[in-house]
C-alpha positions in Angstrom: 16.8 33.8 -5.3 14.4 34.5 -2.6 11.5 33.6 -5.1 13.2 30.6 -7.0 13.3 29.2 -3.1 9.5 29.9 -2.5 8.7 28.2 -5.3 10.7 25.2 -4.3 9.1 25.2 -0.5 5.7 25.6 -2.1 5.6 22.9 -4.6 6.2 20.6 -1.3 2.5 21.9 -0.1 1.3 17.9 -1.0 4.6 15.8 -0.4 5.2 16.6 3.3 3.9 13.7 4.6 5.5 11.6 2.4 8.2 11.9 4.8 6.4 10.1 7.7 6.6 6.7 7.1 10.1 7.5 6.5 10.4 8.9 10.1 8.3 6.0 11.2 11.0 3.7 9.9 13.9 5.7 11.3 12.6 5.6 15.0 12.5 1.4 14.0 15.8 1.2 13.1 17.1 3.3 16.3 15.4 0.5 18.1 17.7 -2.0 16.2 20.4 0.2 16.1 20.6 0.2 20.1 23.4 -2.0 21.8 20.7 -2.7 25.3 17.0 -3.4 24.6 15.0 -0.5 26.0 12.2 -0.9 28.3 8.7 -0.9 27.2 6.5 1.7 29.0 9.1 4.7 28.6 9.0 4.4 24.5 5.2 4.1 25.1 4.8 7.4 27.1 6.8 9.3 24.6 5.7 7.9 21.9 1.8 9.0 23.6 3.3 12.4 24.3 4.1 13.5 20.9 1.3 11.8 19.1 -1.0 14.0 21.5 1.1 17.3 20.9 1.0 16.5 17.0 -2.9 16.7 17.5 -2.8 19.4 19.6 -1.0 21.9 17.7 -2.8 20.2 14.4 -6.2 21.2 16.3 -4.9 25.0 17.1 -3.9 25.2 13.2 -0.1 26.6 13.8 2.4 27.1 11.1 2.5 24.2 8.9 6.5 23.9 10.0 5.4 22.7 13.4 2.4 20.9 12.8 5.4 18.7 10.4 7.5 18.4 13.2 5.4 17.4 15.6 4.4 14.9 12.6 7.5 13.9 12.4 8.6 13.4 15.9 5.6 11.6 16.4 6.1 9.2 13.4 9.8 8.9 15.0 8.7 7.9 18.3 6.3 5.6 17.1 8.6 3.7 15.4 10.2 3.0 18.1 7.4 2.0 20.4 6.6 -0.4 17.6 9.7 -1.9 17.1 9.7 -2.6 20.8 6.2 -4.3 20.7 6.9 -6.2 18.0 10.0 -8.0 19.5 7.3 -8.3 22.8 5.0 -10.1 20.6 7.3 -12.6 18.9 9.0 -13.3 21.9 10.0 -16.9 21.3 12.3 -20.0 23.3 16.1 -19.5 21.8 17.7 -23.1 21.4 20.8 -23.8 24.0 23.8 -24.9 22.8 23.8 -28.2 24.1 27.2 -30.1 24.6 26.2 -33.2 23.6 24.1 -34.5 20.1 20.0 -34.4 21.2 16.7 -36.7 19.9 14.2 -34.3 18.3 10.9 -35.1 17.8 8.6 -33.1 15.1 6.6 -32.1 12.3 8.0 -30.9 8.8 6.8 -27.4 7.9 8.2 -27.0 4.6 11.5 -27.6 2.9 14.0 -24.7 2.8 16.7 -23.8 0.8 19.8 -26.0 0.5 22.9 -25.5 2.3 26.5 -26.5 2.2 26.6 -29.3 4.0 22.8 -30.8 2.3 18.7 -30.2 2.4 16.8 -27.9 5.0 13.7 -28.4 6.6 11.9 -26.0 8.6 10.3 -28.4 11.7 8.1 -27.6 14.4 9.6 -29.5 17.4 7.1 -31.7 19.5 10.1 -32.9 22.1 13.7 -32.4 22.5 15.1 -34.5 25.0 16.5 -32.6 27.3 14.6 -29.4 27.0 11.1 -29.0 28.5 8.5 -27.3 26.9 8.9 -24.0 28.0 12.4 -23.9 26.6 11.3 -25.6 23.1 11.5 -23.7 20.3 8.5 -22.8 18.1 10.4 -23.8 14.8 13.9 -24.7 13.9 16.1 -25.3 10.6 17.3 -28.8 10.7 19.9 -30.0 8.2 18.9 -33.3 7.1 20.7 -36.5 5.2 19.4 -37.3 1.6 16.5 -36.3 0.2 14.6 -33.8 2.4 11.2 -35.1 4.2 7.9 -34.1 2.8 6.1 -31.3 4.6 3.8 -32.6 6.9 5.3 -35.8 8.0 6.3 -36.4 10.9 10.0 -37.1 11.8 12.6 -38.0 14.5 16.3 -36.8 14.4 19.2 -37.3 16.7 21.0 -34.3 15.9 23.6 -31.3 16.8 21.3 -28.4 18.4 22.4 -24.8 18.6 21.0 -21.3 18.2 20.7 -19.4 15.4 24.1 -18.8 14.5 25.6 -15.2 15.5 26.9 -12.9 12.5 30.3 -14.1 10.7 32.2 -11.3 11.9 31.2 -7.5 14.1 28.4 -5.6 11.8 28.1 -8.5 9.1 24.4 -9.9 8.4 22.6 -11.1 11.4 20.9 -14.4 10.7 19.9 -14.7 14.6 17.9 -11.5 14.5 15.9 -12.1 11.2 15.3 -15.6 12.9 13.7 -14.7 15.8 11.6 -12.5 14.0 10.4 -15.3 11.8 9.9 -17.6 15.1 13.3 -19.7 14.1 14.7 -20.4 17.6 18.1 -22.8 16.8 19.1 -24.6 14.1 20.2 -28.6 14.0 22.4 -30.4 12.0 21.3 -34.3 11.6 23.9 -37.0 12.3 22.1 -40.4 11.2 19.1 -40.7 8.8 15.7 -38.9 9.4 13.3 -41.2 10.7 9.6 -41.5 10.8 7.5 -41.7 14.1 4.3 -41.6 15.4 3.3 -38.1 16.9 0.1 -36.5 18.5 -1.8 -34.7 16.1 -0.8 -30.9 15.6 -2.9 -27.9 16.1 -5.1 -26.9 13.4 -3.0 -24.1 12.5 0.0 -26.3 11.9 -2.0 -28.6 10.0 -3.2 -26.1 7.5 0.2 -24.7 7.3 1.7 -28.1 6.6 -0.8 -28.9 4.0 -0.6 -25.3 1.9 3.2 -26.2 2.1 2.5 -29.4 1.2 0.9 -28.7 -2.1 3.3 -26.0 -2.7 6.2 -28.6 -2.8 4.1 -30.7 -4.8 3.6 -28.6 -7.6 7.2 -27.5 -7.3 8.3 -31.2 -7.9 6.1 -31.7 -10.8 7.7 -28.2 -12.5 10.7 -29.6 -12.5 9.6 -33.4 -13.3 8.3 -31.2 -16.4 11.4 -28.8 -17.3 14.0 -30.7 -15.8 16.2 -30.2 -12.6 18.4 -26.9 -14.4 14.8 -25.3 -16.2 12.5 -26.7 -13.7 14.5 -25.7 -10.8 14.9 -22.0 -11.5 11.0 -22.5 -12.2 10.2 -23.5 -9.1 11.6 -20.8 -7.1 10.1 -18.5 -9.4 7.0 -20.1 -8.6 6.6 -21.3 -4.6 10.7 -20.2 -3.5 11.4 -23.8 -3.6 15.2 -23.5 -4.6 16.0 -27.3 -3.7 16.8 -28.3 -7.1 19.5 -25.0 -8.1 23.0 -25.8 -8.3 25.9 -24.0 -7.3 26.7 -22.7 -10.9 23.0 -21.3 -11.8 23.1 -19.9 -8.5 26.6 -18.3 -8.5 25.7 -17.1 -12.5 22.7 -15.3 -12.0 24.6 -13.5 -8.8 27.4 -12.8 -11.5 25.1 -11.4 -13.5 22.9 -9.6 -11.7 20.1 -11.6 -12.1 19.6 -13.6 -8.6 17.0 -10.9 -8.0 14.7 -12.7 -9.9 14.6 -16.3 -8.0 13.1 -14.1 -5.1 9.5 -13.8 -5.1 9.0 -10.5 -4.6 8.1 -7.1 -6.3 8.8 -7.7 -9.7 6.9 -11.5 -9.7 3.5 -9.7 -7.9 3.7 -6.8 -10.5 4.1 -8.9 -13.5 1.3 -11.6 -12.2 -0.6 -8.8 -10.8 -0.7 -6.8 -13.5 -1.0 -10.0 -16.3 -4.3 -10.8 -14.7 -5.4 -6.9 -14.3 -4.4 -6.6 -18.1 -6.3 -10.1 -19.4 -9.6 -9.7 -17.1 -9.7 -5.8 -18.0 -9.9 -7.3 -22.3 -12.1 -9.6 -21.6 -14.7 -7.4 -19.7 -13.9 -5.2 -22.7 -14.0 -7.7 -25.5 -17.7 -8.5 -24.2 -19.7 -5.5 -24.9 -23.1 -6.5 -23.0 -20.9 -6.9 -19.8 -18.7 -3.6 -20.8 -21.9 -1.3 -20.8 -23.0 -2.9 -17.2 -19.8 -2.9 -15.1 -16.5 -0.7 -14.7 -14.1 -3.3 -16.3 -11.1 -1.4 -14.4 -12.6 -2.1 -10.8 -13.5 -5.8 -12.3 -9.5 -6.1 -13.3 -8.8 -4.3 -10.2 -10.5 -6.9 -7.8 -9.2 -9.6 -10.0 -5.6 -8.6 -9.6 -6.1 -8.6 -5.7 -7.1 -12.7 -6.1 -4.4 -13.2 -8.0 -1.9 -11.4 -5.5 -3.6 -13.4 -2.5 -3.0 -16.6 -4.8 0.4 -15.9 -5.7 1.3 -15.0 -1.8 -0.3 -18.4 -0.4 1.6 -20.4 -3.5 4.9 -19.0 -2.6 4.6 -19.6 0.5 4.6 -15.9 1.6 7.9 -15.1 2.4 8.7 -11.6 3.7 9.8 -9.7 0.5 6.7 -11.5 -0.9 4.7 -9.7 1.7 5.5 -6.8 0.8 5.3 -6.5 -2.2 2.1 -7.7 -2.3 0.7 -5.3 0.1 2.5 -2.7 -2.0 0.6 -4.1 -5.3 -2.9 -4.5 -3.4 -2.7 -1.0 -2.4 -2.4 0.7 -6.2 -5.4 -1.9 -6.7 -7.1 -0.5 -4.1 -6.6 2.8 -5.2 -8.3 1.8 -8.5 -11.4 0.2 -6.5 -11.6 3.7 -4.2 -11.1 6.2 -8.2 -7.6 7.2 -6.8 -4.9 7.4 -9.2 -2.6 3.5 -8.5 0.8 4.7 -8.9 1.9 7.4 -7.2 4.1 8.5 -4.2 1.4 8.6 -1.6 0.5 5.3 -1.9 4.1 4.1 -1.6 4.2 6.0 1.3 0.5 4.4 2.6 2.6 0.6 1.6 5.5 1.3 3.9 3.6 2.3 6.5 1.2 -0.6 6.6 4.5 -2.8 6.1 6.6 -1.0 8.7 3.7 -1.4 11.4 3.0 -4.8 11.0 6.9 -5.7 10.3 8.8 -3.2 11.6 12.1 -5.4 11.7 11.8 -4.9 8.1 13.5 -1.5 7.7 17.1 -3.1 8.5 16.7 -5.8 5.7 18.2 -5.6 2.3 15.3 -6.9 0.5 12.6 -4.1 1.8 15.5 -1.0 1.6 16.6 -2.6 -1.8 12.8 -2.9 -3.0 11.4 0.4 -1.7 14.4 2.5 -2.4 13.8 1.1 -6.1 10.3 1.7 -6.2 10.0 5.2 -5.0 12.7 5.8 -7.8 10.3 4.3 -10.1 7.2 6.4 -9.1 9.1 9.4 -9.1 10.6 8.2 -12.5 6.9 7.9 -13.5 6.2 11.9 -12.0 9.3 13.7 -14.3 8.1 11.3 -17.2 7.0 13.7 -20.2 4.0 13.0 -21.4 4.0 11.8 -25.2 2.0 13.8 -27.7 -0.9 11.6 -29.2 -1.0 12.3 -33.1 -3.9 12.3 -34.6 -2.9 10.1 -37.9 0.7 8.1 -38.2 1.1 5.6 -40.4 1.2 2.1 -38.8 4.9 1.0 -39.7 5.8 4.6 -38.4 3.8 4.4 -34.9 5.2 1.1 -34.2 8.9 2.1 -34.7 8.1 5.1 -32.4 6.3 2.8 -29.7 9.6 0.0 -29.8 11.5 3.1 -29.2 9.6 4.8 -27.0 9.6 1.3 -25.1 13.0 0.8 -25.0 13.8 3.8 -23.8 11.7 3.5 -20.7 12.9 0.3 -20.0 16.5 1.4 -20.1 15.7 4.4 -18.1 13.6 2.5 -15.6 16.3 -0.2 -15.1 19.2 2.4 -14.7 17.2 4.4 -12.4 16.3 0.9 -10.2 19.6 0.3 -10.4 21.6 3.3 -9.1 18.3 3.5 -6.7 19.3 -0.3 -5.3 23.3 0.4 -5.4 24.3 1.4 -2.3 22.6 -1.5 -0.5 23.9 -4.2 -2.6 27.1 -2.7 -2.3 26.7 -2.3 1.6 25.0 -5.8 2.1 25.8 -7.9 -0.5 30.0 -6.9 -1.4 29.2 -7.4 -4.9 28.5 -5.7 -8.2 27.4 -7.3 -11.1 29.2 -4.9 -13.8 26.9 -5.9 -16.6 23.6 -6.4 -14.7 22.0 -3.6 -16.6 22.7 -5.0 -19.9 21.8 -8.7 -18.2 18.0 -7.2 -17.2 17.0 -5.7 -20.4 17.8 -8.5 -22.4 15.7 -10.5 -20.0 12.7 -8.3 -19.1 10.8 -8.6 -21.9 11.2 -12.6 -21.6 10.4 -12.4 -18.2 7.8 -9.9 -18.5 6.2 -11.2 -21.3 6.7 -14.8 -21.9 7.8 -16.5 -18.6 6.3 -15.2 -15.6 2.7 -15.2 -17.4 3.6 -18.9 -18.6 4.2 -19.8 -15.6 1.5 -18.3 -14.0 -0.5 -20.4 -16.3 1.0 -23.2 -16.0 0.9 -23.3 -12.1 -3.0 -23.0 -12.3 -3.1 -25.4 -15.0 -0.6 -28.2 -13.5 -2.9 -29.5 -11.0 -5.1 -30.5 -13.5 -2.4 -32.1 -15.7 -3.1 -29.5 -18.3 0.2 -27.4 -17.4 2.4 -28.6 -19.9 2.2 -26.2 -22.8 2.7 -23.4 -20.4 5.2 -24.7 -18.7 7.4 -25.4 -21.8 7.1 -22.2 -22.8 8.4 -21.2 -19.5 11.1 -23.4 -19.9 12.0 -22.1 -22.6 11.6 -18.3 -21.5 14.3 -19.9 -18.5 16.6 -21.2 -20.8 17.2 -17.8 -23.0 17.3 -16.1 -19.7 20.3 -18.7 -18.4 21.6 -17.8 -21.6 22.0 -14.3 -20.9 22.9 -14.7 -17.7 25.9 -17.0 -19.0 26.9 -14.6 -21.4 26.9 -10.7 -18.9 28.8 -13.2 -16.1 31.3 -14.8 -18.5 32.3 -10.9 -19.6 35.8 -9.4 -18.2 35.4 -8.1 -14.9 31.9 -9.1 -14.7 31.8 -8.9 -10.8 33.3 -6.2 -8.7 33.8 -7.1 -4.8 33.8 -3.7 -2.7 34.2 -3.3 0.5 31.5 -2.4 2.9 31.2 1.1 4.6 30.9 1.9 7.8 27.5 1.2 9.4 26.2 4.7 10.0 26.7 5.4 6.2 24.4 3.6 4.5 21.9 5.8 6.3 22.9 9.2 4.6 22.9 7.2 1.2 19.4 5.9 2.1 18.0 9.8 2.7 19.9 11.3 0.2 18.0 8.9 -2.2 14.6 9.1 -0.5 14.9 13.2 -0.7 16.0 12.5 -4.7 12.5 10.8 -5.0 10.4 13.0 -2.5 11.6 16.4 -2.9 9.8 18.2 -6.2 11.8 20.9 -7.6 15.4 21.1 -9.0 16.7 21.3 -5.2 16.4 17.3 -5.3 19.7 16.7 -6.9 21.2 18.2 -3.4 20.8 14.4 -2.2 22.8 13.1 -5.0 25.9 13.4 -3.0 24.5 11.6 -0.1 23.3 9.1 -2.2 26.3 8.1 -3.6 28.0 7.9 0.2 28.7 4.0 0.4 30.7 4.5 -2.9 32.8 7.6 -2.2 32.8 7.3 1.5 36.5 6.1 2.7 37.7 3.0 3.9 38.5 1.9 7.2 41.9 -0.2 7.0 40.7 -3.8 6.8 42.0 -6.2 10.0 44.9 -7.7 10.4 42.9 -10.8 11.5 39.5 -12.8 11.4 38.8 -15.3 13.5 35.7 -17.0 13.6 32.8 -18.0 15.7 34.3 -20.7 18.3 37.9 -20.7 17.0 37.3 -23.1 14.3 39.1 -21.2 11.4 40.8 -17.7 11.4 42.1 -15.7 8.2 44.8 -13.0 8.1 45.3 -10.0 5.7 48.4 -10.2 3.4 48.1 -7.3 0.7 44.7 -7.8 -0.7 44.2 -11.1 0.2 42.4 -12.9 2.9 44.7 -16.3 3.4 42.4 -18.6 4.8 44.3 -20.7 7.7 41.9 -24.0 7.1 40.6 -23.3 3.3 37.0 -25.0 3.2 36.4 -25.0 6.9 33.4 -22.5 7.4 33.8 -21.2 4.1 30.6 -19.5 3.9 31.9 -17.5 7.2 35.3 -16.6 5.8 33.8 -15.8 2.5 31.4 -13.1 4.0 33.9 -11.6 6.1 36.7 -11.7 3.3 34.4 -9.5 0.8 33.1 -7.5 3.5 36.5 -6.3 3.7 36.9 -6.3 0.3 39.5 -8.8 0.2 40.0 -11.7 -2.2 39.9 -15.2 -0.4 43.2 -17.1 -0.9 44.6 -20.3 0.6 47.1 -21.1 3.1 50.4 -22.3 1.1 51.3 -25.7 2.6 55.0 -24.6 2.6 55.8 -22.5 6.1 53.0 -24.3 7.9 53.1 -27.2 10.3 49.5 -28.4 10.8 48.2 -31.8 12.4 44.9 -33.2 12.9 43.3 -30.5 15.6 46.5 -27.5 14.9 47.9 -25.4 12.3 51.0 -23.6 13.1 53.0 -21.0 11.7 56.9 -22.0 11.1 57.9 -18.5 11.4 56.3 -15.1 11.9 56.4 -14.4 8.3 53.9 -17.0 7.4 51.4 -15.6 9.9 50.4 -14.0 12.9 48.1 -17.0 14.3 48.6 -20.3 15.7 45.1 -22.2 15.6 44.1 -25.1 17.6 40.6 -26.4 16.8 40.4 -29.5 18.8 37.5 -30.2 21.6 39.9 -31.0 24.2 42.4 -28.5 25.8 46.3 -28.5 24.7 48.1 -30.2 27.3 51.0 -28.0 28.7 53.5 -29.1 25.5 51.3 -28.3 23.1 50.5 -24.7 24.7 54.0 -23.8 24.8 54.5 -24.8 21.4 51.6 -22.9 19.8 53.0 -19.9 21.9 56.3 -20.1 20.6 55.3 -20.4 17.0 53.0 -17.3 17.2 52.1 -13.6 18.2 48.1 -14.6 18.6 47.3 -18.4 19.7 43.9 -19.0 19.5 42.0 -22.4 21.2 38.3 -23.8 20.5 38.8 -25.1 24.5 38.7 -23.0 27.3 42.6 -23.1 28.6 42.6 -23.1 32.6 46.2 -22.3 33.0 49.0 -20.4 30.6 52.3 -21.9 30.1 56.0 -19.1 31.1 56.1 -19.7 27.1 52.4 -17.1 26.2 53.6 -14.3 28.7 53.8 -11.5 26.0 51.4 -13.6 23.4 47.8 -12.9 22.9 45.7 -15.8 23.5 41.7 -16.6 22.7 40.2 -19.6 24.5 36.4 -20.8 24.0 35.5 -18.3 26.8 36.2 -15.5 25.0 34.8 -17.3 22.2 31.1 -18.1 24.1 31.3 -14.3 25.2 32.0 -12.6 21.9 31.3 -14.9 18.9 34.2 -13.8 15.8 36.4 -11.3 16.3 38.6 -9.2 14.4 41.8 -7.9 15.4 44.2 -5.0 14.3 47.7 -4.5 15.4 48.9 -1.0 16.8 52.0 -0.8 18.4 53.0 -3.8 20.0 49.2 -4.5 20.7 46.5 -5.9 19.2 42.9 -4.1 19.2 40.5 -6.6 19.4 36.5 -5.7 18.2 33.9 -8.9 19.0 30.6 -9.5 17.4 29.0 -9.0 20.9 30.4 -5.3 21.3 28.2 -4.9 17.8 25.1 -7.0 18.1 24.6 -5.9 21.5 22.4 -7.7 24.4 19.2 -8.1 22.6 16.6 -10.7 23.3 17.4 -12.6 19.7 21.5 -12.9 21.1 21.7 -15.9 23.3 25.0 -15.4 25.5 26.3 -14.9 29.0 27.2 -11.2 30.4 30.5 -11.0 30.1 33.0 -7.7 29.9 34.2 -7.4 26.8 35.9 -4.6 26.1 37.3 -2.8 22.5 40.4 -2.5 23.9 44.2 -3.1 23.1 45.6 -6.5 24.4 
């Protein structure tokens, strides 16, 4: 026993420091996990203290198990300092909630992606009356009427103003801090039609900005002018993450079948144009003999594939999964440019260092946990791999049955192993599971591996010239088959799952236990397969009693396993999030039992529900107060209410100052109480949370 363990420790001699950017990371999301923002100098002295006793005890050449540890307490610290400066750096004006609608002057940016309630522009504000220019925002989303402005033109707007809006309910996705981050400092909601002014020209930065964007919608409308808006849409996000021209049942099919991944530029779009180019410059070097004898036709591919990447980046429009990934690709190129081996674990590790320093906000997002998580499955997928014995003379028919298989058989391992790797998050983050999403990706990777994503890549290159169609039709068609499989894995029987999210500090241990699957060598990895598997066997908390949204506008109450919604399609993107956090299914109110009028909605008895709701602008009056307390154990009002009526003594009641305070809530009853948990007690006083300091408490009520 004492031997077998040796063994184990000592085939770790080279994989050590794998586990500092991992460490790095961790000491990042500390820093995000904390409730207070820390000062700056105290994480910079410590995180200077043990990077100076990690070199000390390096320089006297101790036991390896402390030169690690100071490693890793050094990587851990620095995390943390980074995290810190990075938030100092980005530092940006957060948008007021003004009370009353605002003129906003600015340039387009680019078009985002739809919502609800129409088209999205990013806009870099020039004025906004009201606001001087030490409280204007570097960039906000606006919601616009119609068809969305070009990028760089320049519009005017008399619009709704707010800031980024605060997460759905305690612990659910955080749109404010990935925001601020990306510069976003409100968001704005157009009431009349977008106008054209006249504006001072923009700084040259802007200017390029606009016009890269510019072209990139340009080419995106001319995809779709080509394929159509159902092909050509899909197309388009696949090619510069314009998804302007999806509708609501592509998008919700390729979710229900696991496929959405793939309208995200990210890793697999940089591998597979990455490694098309690397594969078609490396032939041609090699199909030219003269050239072949004269130059490395790897390092030629190698340099080529780093083009492409850069080209791919700039046409997307270089959103953060994009990013990384293409640092991620560029460094296995590297590696081939420097005679280092491209895939292996160290330069993962190398890639989520140079990702986490320069983004360390990155390490709470699904799409970089997700993506790395899945790729360091992959490489060590890639280290257990047997190697096939070459025979020295097979028949052809014979060698190309035993390739197909061999083929198939790595991509069905490599997509199981991606997906039990990517599992825990999407069940954390997302709610979701697409039941047949393994079956969904194999029918469609070698479409999308082969036949689409090098089509389009083509065809992008091409289109500017008017030369793109060939490509692009067969990139249409490579989007219809995949639709088609889609349709067919979300149409199955229980083709999506809803599960209910775990509690925050879990997905944590499920995240280590798969990182020491990948990093440890040795039989002793399998130890982190129960860890790994935490989000899914980890119990439940008992879902709320109660939900009720930012500002009081809407509220849903638990019945069995249902969510029933008090106002169905009022913030249904809100209700929705919360409901499958929970893992409840969204239902609506039944009109019978219910009284509701033009700013209320009352229960008729305490069996229909535990909340009366009152949505209007305006304070009840006295009357109304006392009616909404009679009708209900929890009365909730958008208005701030100066003064109670006899009629709420005993009645919980939730004005908009608790509302401005705390932003949703959810509520359990104990007793003859209610326990009461805000989005404010979770989010914490950060610089990306705009709110007054109020006490609010997790207390009974």
């Amino acid at each position: 026993m004492h031997a077998w363990w040796r063994d184990e420790v000592a085939a770790q001699s080279s994989r050590w420091r794998l586990w500092a950017p991992v460490a790095f990371g961790g000491g990042a999301a500390i820093y995000f996990g904390l409730r207070v923002e820390p000062p700056l100098w105290p994480l910079l002295v410590l995180a200077f203290a043990t990077v100076v006793a990690w070199l000390w005890v390096r320089r006297r050449g101790v036991a390896r198990v402390w030169t690690w540890s100071f490693l890793i307490a050094a990587c851990l610290t620095g995390g943390l300092a980074a995290a810190k400066i990075r938030t100092e750096t980005v530092a940006a004006p957060i948008a007021p909630a003004l009370s009353r609608p605002v003129f906003i002057e600015a340039w387009v940016v680019d078009v985002d992606s739809p919502g609800q309630r129409g088209a999205r522009v990013v806009i870099a504000p020039v004025r906004i009356r009201g606001l001087a220019p030490d409280q204007t925002p570097v960039r906000l989303r606006a919601t616009v009427r119609g068809q969305p402005p070009r990028p760089g033109e320049a519009i005017r707007l008399f619009a709704i103003l707010n800031p980024p809006p605060a997460p759905a309910s305690p612990g659910a996705y955080d749109f404010g801090r990935n925001a601020f981050f990306q510069g976003m400092g409100g968001v704005a909601f157009a009431l009349g039609e977008t106008r054209r002014t006249e504006l001072s020209p923009p700084p040259w930065r802007l200017r390029l900005t606009m016009a890269v964007n510019g072209a990139r919608y340009a080419l995106a409308q001319r995809i779709v002018a080509r394929l159509g808006p159902r092909n050509g849409g899909i197309a388009a996000a696949m090619t510069t993450s314009h998804e302007t021209w999806i509708s609501q049942r592509e998008l919700d099919l390729m979710r229900d079948s696991g496929l959405a991944h793939i309208l995200s530029v990210s890793g697999l779009h940089m591998a597979i144009v990455g490694g098309f180019v690397f594969f078609v410059v490396r032939l041609g070097v090699a199909a030219w003999p003269w050239l072949a004898l004269r130059v490395s036709g790897k390092k030629i591919a190698a340099t080529a594939g780093l083009a492409a990447l850069a080209v791919y980046l700039v046409v997307s429009g270089a959103p953060p999964p994009a990013e990384r990934a293409a640092i991620t690709a560029a460094i296995a190129f590297l590696a081939i440019l420097l005679d280092r081996q491209a895939v292996t674990m160290h330069g993962l590790a190398v890639a989520a260092f140079v990702v986490l320093a320069f983004q360390p906000e990155a390490v709470v997002t699904p799409g970089f946990q997700m993506s790395f998580a899945a790729t360091a499955a992959l490489v060590a997928l890639v280290e257990a791999w047997p190697k096939r014995t070459r025979e020295i003379s097979v028949p052809w028919p014979v060698a190309a049955v035993q390739r197909f298989g061999g083929w198939l058989t790595a991509a069905v391992t490599a997509s199981l192993v991606a997906g039990l790797a990517t599992g825990p998050f999407a069940m954390q983050h997302f709610n979701r599971t697409a039941m047949y999403g393994l079956l969904a990706n194999l029918g469609t990777a070698p479409v999308a591996d082969f036949i689409l994503m090098p089509a389009l890549a083509l065809g992008a290159a091409l289109e500017p010239l008017g030369l793109g169609a060939p490509s692009l039709t067969v990139a249409g068609w490579g989007v219809e088959v995949m639709l088609r499989i889609g349709g067919w894995a979300a149409g199955l029987p229980g083709a999506v799952r809803t599960i209910a999210s775990a509690p925050d500090y879990v997905l944590p241990i499920a995240f280590l236990g798969v990182l020491f699957i990948c990093l440890w060598r040795g039989r002793l990895r399998w130890l982190g397969a129960p860890f790994a598997a935490a989000v899914l066997l980890w119990p439940r908390p008992a879902a709320p009693d109660l939900w009720i949204g930012d500002g009081g506008t809407n509220a849903a109450f638990r019945r069995a396993h249902q969510a029933v919604v008090v106002r169905p399609g009022v913030r249904e993107f809100a209700v929705d999030l919360w409901s499958r956090r929970r893992g409840l299914e969204m239902a609506d109110r039944p009109q019978d039992g219910w009284t509701c009028k033009r700013f209320s909605c009352l229960p008729d008895t305490p069996v229909s529900g535990p909340v009366a709701l009152w949505w209007g602008k305006r304070s009840p009056d006295a009357d109304q107060m006392e009616t909404l307390c009679r009708s209900a154990p929890i009365v909730s009002v958008r208005a701030a209410v100066p003064v109670l009526p006899p009629a709420c003594e005993g009645r919980l009641v939730l004005d908009g100052v608790d509302y401005a305070r705390g932003g949703a809530v959810e509520l359990w009853q104990e007793g003859q109480g209610w326990r009461a948990v805000w989005t404010i007690q979770v989010r914490g006083r950060r610089p990306w949370t705009r709110q007054p300091d109020p006490d609010v408490s997790d207390s009974a009520a």
